[in-house]
mmCIF file of the N, C-alpha and C atoms, coordinates in Angstrom:
data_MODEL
# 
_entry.id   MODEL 
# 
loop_
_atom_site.group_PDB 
_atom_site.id 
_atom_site.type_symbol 
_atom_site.label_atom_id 
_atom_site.label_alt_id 
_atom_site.label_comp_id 
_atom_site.label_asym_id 
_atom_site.label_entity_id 
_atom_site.label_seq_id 
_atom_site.pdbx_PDB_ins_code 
_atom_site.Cartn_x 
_atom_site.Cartn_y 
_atom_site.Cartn_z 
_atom_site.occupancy 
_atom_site.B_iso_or_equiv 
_atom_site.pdbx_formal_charge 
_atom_site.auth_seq_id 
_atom_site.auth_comp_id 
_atom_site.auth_asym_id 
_atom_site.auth_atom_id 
_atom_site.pdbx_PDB_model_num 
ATOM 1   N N  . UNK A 1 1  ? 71.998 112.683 120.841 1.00 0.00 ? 1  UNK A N  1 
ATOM 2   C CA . UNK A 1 1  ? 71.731 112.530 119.425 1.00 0.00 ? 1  UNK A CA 1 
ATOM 3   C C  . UNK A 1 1  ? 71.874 113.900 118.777 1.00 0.00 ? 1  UNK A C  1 
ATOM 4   N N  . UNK A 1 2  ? 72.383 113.863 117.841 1.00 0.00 ? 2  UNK A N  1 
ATOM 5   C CA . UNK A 1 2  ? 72.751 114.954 116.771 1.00 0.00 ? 2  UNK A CA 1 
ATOM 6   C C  . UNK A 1 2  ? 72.205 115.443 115.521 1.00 0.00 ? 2  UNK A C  1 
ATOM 7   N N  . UNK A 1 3  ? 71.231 116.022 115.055 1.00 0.00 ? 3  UNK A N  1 
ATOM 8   C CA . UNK A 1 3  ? 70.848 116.117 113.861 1.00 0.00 ? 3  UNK A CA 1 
ATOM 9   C C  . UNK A 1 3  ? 71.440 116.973 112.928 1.00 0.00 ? 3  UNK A C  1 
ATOM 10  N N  . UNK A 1 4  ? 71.638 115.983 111.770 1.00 0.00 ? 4  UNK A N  1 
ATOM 11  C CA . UNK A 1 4  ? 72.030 116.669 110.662 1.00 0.00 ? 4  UNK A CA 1 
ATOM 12  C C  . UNK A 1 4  ? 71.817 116.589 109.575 1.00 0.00 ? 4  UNK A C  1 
ATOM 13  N N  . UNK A 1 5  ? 72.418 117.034 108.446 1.00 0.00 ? 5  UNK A N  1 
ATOM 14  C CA . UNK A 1 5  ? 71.399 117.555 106.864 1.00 0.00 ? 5  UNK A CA 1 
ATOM 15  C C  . UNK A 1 5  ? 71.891 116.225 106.081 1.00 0.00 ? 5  UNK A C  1 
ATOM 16  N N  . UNK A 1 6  ? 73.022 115.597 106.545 1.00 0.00 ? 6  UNK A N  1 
ATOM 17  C CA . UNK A 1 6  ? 73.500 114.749 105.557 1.00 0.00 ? 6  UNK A CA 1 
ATOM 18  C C  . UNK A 1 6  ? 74.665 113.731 106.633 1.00 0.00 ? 6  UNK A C  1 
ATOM 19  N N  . UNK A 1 7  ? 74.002 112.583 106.601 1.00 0.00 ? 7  UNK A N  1 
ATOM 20  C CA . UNK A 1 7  ? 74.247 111.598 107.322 1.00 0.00 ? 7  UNK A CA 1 
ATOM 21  C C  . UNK A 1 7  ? 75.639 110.808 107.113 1.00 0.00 ? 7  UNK A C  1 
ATOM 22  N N  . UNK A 1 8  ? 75.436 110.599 105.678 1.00 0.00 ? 8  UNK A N  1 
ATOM 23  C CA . UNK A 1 8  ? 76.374 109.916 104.999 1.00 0.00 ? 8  UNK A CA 1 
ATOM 24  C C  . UNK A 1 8  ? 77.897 110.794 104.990 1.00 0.00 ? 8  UNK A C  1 
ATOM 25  N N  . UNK A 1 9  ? 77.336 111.764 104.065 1.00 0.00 ? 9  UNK A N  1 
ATOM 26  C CA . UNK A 1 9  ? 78.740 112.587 104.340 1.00 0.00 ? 9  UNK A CA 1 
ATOM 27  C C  . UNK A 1 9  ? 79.130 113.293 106.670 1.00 0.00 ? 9  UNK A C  1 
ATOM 28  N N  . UNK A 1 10 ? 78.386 113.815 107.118 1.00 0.00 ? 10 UNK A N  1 
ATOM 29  C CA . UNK A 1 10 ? 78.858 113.516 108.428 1.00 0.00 ? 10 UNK A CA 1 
ATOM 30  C C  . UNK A 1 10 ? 79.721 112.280 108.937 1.00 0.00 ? 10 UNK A C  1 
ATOM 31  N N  . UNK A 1 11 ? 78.882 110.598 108.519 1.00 0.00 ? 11 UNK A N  1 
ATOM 32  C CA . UNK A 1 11 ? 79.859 109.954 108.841 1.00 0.00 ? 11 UNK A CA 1 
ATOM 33  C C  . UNK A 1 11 ? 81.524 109.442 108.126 1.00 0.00 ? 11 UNK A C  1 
ATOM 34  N N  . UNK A 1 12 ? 81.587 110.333 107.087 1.00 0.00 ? 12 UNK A N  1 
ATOM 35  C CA . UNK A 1 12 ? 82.832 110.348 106.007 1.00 0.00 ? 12 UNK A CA 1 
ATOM 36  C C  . UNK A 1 12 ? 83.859 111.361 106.362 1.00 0.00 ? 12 UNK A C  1 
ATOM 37  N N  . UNK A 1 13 ? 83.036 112.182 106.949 1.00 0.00 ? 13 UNK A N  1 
ATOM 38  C CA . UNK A 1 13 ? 83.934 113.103 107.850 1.00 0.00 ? 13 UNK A CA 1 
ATOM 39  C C  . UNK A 1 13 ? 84.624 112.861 109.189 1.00 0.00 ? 13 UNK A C  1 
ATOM 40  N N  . UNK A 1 14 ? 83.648 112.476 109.984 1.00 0.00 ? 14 UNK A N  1 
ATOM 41  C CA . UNK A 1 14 ? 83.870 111.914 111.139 1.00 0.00 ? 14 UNK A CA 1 
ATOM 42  C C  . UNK A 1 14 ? 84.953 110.998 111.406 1.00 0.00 ? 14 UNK A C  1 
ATOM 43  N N  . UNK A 1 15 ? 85.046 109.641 109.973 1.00 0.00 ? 15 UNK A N  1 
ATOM 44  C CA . UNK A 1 15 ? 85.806 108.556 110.049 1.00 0.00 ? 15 UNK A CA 1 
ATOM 45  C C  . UNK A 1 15 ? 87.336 109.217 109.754 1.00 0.00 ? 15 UNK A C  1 
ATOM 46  N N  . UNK A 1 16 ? 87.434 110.148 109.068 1.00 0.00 ? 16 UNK A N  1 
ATOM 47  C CA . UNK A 1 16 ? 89.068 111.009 108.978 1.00 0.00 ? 16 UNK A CA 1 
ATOM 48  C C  . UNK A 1 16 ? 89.357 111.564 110.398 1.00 0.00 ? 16 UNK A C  1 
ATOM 49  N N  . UNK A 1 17 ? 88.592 111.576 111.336 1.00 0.00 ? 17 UNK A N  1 
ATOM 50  C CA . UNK A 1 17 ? 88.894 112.081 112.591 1.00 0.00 ? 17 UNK A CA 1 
ATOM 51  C C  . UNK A 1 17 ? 89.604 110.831 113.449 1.00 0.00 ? 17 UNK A C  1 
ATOM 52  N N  . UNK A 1 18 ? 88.837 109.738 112.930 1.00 0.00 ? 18 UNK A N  1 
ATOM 53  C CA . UNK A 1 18 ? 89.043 108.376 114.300 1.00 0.00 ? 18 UNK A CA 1 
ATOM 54  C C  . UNK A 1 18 ? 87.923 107.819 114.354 1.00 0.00 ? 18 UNK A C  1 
ATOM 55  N N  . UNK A 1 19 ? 86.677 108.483 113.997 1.00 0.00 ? 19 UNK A N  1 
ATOM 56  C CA . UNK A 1 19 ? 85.403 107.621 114.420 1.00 0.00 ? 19 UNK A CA 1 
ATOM 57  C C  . UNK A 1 19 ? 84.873 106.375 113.882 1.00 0.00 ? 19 UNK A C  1 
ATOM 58  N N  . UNK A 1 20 ? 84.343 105.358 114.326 1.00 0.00 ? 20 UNK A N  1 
ATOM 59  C CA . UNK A 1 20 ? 83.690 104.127 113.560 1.00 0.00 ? 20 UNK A CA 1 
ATOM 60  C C  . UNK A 1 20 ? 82.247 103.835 113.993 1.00 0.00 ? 20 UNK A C  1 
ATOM 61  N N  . UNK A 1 21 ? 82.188 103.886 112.611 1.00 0.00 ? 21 UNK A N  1 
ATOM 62  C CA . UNK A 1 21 ? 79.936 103.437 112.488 1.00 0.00 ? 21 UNK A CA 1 
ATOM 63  C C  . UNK A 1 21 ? 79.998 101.916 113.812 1.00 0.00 ? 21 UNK A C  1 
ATOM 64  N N  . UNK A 1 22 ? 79.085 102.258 114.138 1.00 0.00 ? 22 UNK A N  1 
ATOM 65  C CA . UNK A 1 22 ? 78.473 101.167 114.649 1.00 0.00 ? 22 UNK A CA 1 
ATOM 66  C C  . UNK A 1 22 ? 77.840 100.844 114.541 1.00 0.00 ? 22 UNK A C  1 
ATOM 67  N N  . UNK A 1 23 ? 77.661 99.349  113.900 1.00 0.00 ? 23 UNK A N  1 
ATOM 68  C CA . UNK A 1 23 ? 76.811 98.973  112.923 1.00 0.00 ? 23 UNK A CA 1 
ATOM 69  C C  . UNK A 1 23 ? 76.310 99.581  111.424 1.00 0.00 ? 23 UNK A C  1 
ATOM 70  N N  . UNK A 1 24 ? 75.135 100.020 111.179 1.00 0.00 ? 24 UNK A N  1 
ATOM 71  C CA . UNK A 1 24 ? 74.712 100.311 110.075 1.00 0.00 ? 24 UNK A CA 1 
ATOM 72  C C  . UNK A 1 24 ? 73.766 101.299 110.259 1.00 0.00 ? 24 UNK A C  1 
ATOM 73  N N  . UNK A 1 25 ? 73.504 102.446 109.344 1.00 0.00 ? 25 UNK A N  1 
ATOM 74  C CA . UNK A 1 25 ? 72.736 103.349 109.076 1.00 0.00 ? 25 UNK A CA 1 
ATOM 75  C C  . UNK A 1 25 ? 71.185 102.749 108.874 1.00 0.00 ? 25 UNK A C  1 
ATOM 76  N N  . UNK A 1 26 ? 70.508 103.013 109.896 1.00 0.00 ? 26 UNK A N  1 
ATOM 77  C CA . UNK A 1 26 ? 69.493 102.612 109.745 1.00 0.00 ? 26 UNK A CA 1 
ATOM 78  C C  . UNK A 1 26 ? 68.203 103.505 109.413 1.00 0.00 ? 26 UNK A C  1 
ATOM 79  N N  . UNK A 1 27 ? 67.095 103.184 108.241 1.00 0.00 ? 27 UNK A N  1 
ATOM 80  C CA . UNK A 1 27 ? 65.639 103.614 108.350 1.00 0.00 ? 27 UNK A CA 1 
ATOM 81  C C  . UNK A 1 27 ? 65.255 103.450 109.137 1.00 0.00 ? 27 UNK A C  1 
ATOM 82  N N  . UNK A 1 28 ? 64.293 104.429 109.655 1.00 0.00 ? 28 UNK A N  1 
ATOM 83  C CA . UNK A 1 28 ? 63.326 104.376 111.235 1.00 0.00 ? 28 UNK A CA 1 
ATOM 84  C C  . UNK A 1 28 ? 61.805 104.977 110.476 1.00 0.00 ? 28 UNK A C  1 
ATOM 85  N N  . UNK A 1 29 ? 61.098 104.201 110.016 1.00 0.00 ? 29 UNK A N  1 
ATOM 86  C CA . UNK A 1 29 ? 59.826 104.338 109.635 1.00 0.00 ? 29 UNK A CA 1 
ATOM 87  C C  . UNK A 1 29 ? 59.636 105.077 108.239 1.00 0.00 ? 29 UNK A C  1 
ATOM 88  N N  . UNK A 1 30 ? 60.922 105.666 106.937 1.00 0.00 ? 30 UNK A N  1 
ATOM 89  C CA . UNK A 1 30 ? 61.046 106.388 106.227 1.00 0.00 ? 30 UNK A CA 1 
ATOM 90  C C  . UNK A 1 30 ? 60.787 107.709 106.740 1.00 0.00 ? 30 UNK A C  1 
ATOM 91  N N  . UNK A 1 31 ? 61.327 108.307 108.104 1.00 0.00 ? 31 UNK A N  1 
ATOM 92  C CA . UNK A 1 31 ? 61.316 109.376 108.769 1.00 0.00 ? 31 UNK A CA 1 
ATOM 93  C C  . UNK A 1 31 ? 62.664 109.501 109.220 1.00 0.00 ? 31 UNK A C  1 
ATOM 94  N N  . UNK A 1 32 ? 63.494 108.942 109.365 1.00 0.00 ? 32 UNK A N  1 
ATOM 95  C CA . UNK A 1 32 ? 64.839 108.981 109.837 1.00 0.00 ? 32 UNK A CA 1 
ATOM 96  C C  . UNK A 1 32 ? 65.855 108.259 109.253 1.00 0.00 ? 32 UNK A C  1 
ATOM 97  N N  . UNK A 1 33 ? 66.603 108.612 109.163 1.00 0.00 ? 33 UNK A N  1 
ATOM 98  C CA . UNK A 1 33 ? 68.147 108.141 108.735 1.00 0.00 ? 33 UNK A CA 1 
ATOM 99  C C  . UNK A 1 33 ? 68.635 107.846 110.455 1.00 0.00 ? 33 UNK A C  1 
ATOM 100 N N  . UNK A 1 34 ? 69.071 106.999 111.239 1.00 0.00 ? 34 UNK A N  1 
ATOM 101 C CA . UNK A 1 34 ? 70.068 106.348 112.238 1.00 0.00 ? 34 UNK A CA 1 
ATOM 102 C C  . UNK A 1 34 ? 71.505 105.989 112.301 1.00 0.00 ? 34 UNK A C  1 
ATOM 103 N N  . UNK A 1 35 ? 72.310 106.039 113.250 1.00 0.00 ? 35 UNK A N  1 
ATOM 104 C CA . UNK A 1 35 ? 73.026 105.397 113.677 1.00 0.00 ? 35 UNK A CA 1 
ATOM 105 C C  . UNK A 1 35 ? 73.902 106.403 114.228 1.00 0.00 ? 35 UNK A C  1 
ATOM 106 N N  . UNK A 1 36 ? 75.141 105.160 114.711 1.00 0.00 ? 36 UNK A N  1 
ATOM 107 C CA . UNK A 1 36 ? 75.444 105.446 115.817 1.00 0.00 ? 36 UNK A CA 1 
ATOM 108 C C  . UNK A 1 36 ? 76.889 105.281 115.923 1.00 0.00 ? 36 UNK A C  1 
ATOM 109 N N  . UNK A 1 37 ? 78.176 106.096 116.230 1.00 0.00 ? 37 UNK A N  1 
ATOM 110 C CA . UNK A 1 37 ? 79.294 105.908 116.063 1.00 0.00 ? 37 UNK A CA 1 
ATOM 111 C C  . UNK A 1 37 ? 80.060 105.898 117.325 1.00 0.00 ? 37 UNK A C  1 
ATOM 112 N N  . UNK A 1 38 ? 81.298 105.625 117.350 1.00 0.00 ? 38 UNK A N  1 
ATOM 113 C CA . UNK A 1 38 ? 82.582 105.878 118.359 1.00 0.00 ? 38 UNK A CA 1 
ATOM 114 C C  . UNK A 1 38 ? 83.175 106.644 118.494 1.00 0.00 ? 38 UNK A C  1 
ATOM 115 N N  . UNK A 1 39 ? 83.751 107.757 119.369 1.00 0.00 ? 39 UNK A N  1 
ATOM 116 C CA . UNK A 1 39 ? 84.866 108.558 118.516 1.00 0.00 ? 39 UNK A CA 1 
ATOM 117 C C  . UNK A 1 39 ? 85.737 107.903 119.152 1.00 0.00 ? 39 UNK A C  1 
ATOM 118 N N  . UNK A 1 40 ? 87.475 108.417 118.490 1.00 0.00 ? 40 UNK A N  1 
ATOM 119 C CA . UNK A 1 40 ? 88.373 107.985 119.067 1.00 0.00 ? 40 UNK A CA 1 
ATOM 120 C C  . UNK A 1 40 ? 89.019 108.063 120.436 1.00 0.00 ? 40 UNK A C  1 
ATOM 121 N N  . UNK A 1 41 ? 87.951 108.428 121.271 1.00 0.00 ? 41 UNK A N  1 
ATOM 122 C CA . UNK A 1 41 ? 88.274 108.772 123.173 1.00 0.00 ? 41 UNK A CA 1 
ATOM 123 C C  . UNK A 1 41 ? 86.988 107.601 123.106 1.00 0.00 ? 41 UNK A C  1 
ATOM 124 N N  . UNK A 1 42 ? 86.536 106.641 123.075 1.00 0.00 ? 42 UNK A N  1 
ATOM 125 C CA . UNK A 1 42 ? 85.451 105.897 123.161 1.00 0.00 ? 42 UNK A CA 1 
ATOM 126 C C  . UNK A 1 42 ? 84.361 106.756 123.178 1.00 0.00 ? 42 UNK A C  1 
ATOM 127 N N  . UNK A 1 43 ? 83.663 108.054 123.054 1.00 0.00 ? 43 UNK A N  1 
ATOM 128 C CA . UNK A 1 43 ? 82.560 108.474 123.149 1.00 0.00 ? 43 UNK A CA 1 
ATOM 129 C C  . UNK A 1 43 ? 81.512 107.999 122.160 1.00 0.00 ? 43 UNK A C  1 
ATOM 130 N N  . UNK A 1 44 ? 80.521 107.812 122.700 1.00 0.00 ? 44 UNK A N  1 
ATOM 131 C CA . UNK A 1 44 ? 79.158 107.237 121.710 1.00 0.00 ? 44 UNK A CA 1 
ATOM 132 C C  . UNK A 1 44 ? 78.638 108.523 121.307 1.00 0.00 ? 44 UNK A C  1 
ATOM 133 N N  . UNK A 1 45 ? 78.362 109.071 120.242 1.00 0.00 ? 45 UNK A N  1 
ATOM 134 C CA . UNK A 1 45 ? 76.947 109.660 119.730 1.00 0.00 ? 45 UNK A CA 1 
ATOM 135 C C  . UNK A 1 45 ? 76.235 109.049 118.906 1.00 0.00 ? 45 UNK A C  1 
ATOM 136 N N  . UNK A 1 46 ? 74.836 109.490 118.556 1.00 0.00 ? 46 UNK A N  1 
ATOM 137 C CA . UNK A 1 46 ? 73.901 108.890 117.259 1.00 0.00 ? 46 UNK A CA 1 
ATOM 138 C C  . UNK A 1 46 ? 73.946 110.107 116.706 1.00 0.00 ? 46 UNK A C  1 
ATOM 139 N N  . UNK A 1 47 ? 73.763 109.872 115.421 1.00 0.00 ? 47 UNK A N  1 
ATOM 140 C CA . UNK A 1 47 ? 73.289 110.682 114.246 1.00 0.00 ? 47 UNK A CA 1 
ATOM 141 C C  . UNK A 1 47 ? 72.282 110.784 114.007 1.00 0.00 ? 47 UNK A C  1 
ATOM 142 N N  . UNK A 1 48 ? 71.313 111.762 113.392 1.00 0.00 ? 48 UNK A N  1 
ATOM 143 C CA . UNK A 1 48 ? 69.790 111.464 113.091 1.00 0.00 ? 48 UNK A CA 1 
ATOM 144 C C  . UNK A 1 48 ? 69.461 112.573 111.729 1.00 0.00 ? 48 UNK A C  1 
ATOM 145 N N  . UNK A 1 49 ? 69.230 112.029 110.163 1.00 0.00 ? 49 UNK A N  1 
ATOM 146 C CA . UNK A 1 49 ? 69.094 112.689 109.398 1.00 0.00 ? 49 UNK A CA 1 
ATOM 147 C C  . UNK A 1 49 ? 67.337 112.740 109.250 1.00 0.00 ? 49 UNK A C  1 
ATOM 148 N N  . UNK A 1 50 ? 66.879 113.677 109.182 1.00 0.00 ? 50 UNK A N  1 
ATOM 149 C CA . UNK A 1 50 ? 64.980 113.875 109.077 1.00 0.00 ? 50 UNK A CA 1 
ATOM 150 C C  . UNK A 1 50 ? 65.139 113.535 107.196 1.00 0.00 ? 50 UNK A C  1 
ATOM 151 N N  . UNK A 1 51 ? 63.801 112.391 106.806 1.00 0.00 ? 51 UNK A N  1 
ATOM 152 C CA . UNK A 1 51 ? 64.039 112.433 105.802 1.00 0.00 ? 51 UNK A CA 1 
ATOM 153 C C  . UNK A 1 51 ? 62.181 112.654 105.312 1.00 0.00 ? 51 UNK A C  1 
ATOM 154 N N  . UNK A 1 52 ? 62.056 114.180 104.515 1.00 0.00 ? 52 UNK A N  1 
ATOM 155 C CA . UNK A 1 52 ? 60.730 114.492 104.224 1.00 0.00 ? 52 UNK A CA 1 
ATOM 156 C C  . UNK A 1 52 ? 60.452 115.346 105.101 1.00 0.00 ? 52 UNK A C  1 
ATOM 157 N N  . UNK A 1 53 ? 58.942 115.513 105.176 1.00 0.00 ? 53 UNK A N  1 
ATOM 158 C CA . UNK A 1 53 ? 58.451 116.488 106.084 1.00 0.00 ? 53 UNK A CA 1 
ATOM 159 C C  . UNK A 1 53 ? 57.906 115.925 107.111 1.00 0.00 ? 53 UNK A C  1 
ATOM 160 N N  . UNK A 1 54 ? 57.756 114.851 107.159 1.00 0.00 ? 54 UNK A N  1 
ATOM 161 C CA . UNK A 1 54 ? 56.994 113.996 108.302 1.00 0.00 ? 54 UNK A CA 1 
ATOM 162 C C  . UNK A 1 54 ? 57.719 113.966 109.423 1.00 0.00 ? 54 UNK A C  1 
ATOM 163 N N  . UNK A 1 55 ? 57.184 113.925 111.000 1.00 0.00 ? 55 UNK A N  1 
ATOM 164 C CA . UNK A 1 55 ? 57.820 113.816 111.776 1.00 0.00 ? 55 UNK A CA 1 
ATOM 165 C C  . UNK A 1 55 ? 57.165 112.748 112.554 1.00 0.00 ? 55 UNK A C  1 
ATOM 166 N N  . UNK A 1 56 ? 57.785 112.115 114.161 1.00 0.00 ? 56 UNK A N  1 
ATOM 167 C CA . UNK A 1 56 ? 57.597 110.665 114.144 1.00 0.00 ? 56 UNK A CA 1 
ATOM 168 C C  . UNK A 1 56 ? 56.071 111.289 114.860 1.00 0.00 ? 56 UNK A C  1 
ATOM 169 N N  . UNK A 1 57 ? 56.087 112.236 115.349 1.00 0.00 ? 57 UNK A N  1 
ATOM 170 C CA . UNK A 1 57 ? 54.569 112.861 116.029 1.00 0.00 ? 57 UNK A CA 1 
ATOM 171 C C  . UNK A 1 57 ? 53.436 112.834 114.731 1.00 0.00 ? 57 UNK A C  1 
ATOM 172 N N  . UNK A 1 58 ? 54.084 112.991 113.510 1.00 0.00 ? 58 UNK A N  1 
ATOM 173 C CA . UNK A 1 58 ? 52.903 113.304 112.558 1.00 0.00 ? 58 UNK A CA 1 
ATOM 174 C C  . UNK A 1 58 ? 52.437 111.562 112.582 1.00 0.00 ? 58 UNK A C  1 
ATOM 175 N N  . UNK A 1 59 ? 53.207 110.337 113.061 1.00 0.00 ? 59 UNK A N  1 
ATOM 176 C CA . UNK A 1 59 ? 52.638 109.014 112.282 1.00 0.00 ? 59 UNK A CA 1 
ATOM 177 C C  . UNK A 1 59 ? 52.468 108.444 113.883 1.00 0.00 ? 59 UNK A C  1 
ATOM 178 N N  . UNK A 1 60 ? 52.833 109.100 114.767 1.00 0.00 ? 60 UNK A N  1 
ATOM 179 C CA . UNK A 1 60 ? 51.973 108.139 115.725 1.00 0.00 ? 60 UNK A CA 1 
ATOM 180 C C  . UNK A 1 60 ? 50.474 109.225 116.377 1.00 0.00 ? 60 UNK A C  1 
ATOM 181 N N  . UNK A 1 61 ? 50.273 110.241 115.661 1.00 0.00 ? 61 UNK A N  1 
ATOM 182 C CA . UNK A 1 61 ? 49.284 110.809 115.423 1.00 0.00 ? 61 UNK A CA 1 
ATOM 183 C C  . UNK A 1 61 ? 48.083 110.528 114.789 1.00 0.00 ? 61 UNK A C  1 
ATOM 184 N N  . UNK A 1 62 ? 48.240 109.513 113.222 1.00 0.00 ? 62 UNK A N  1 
ATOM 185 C CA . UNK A 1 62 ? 47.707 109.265 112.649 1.00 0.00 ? 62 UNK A CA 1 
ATOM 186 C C  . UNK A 1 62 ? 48.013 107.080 112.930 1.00 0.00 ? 62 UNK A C  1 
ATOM 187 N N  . UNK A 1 63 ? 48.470 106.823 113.713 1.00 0.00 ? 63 UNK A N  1 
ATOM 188 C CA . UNK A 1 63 ? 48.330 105.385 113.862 1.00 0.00 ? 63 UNK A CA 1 
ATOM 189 C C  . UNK A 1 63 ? 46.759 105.094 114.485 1.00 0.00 ? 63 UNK A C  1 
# 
């Protein structure tokens, strides 16, 4: 998994290379931006944009 500042544009970039979303950009608790692409050699990575200051330790801290 890869983190980065901007999800959307990463995967707009990516797709001029060869790559395809898989599936859909997903919310993960309003702490993450998700998903997950192809490149054009079949390699899988995920993407992961942090969204706020919260992290997933700060909410299963406070569950």
């Amino acid at each position: 998994m890869f983190a980065v500042t901007d999800i959307n544009d990463t995967i707009a970039r990516l797709k001029k290379h060869g790559a395809e979303l898989i599936g859909e950009v997903v919310n993960y608790e309003d702490i993450y931006l998700l998903c997950y692409l192809r490149g054009p050699e079949g390699i899988m990575i995920a993407l992961a944009e942090q969204l706020g200051e919260k992290s997933v330790k700060d909410v299963l801290e406070n569950s």
